[in-house]
DRENGU-542326 format. One record per residue: z, x, y of N, C-alpha, C, O in turn; chain. Coordinates in nm, 4 decimals. Layout:
// DRENGU-542326
REC     n.up   n.east  n.north    ca.up  ca.east ca.north     c.up   c.east  c.north     o.up   o.east  o.north mol
REC        Z        X        Y        Z        X        Y        Z        X        Y        Z        X        Y   A
...
END
This chain:
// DRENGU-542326
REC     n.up   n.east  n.north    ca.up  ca.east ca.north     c.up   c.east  c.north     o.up   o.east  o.north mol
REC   8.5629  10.9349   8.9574   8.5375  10.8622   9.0804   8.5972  10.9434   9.1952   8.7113  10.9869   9.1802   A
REC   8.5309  10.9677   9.3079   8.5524  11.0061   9.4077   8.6192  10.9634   9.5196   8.6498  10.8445   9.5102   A
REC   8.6487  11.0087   9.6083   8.6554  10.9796   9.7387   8.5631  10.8634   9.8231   8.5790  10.7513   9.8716   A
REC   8.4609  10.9612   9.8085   8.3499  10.8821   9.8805   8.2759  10.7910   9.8034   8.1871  10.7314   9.8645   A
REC   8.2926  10.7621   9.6678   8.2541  10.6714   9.6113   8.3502  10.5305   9.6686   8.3049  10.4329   9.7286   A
REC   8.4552  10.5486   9.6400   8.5611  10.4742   9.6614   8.6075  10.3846   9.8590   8.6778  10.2925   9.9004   A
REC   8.5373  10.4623   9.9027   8.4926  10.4644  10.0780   8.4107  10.3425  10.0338   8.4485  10.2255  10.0284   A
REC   8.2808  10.3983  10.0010   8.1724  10.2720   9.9848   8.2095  10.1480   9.9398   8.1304  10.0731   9.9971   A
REC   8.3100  10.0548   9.8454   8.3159  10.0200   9.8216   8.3687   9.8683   9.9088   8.4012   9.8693  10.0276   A
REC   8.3684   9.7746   9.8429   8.3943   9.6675   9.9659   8.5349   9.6347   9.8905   8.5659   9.6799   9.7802   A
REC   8.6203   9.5410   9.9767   8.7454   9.5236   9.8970   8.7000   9.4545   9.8032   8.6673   9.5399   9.7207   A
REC   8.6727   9.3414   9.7546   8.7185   9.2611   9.6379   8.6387   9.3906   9.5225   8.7090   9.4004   9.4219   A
REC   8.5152   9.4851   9.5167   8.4547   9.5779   9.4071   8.6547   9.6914   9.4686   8.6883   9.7605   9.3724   A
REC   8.6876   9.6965   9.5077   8.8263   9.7797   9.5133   8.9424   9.7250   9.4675   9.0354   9.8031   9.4469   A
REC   8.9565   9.6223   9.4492   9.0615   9.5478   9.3762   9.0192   9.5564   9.2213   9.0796   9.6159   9.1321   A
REC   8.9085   9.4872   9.2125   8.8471   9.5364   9.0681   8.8582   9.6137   9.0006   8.8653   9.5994   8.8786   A
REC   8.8634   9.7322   9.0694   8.8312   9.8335   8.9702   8.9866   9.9702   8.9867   9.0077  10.0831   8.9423   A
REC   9.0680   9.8620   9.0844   9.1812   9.8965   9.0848   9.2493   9.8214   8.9035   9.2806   9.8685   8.7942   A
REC   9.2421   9.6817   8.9696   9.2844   9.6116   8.8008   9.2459   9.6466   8.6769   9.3135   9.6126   8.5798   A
REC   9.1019   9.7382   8.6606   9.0477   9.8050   8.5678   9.1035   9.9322   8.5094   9.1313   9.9612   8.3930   A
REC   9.1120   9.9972   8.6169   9.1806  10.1540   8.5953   9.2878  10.1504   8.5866   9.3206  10.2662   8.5604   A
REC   9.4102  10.0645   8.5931   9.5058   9.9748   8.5777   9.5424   9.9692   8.4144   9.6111  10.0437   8.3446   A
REC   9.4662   9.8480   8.3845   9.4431   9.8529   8.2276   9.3814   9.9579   8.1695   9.3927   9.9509   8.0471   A
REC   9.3356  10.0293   8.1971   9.2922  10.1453   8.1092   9.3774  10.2238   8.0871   9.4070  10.2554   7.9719   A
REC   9.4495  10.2841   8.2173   9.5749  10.3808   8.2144   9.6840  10.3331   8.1288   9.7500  10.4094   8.0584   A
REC   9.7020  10.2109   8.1350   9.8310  10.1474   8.0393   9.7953  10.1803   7.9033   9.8782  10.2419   7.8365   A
REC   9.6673  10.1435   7.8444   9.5889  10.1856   7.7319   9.6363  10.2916   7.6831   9.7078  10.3072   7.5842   A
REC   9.5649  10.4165   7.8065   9.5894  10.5402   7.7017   9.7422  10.5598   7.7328   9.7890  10.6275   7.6412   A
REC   9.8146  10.5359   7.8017  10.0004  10.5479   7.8163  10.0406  10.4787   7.6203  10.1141  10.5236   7.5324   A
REC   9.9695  10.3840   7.6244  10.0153  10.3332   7.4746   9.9813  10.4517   7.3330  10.0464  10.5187   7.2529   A
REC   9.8555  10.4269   7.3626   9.7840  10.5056   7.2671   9.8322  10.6763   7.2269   9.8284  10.7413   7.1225   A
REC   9.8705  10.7018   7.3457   9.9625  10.8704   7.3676  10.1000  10.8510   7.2700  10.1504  10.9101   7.1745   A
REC  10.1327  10.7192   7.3614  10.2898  10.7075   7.2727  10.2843  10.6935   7.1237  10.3773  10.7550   7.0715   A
REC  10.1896  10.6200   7.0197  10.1767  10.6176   6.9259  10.1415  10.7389   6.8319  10.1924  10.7846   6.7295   A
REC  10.0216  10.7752   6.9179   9.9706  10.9303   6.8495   9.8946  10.9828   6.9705   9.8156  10.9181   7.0392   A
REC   9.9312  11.1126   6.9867   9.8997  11.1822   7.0828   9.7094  11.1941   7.0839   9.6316  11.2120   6.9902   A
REC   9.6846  11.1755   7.2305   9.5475  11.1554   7.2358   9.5090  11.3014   7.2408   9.5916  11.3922   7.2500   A
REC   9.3576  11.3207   7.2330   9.3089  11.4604   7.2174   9.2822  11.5590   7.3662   9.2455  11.6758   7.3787   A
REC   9.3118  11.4738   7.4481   9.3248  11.4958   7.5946   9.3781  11.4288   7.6828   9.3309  11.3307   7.7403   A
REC   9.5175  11.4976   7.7034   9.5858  11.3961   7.8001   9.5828  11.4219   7.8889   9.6776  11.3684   7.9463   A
REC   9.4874  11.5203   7.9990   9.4709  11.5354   8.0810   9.4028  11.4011   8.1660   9.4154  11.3941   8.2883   A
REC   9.3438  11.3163   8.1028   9.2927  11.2124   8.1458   9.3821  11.0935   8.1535   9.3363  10.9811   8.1742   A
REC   9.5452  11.1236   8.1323   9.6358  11.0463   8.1820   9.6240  11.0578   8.3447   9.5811  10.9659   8.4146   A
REC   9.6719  11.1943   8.3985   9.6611  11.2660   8.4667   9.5473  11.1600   8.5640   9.5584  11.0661   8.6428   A
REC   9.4420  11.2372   8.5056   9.3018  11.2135   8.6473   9.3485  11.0092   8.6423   9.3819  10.9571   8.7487   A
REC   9.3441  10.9409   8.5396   9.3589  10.7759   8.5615   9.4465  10.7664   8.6823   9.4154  10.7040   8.7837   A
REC   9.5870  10.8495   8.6605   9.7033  10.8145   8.7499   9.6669  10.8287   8.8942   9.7046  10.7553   8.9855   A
REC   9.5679  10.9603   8.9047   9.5235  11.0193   9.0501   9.4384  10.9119   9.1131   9.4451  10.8802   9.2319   A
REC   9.3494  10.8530   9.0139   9.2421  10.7353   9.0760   9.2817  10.6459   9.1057   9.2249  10.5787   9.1918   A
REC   9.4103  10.6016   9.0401   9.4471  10.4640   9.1205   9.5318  10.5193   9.2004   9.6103  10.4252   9.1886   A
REC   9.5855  10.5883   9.2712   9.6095  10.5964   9.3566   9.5471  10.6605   9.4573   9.6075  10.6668   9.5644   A
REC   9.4289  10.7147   9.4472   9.2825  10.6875   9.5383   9.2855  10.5748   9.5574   9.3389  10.5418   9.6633   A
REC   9.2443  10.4901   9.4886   9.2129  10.3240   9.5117   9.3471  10.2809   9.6338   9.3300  10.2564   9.7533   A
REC   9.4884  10.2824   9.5517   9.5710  10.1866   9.6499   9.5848  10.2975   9.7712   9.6669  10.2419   9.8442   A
REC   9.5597  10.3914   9.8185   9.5345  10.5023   9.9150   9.4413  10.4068  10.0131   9.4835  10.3567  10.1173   A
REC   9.3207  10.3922   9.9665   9.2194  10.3304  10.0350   9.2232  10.1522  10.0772   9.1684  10.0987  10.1736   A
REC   9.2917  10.0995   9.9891   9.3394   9.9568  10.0278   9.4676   9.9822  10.1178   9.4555   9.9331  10.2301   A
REC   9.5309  10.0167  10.1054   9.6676  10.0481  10.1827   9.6168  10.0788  10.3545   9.6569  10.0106  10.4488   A
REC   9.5108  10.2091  10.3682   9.4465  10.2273  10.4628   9.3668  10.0759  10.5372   9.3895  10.0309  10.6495   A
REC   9.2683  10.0200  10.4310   9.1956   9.9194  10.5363   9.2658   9.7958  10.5597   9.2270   9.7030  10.6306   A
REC   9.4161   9.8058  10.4667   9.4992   9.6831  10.5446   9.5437   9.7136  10.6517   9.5066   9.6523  10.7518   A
REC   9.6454   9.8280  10.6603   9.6664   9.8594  10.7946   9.5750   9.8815  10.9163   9.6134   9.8420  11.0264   A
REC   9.4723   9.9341  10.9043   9.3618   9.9001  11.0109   9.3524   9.7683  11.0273   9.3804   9.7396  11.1436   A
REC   9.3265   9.6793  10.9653   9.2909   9.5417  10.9813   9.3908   9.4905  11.0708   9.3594   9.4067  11.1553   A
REC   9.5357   9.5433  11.0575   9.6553   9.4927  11.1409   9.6352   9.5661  11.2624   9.6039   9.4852  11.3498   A
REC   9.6398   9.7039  11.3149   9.6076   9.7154  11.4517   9.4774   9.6630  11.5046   9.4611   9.6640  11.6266   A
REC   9.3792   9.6154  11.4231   9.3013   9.5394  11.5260   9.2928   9.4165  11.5571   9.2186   9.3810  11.6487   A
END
């Protein structure tokens, strides 16, 4: 997921899929700890996307307050 995917989105589809990528990341955080996954680079990219996501909510709250 992108940038500009993540732009398009309206808040409540951005909360969503914040709570999604959320639970997924916890997932593979478990799944690593038990037995190492075959690519943990995709710890990595999960961690980066949600914080794309709260990047972009963080942004249109504060706009919402200066206007």
């Amino acid at each position: 997921m992108n940038n500009e995917d993540i732009r398009q989105m309206n808040n409540k589809e951005l909360h969503a899929t914040l709570r999604e990528e959320r639970k997924q990341l916890q997932k593979m955080k478990f799944n690593h700890a038990v037995s190492p996954i075959e690519n943990p680079t995709k710890i990595t990219v999960g961690r980066k996307t949600v914080a794309r996501l709260l990047t972009e909510i963080n942004a249109r709250n504060s706009a919402a307050k200066k206007a």
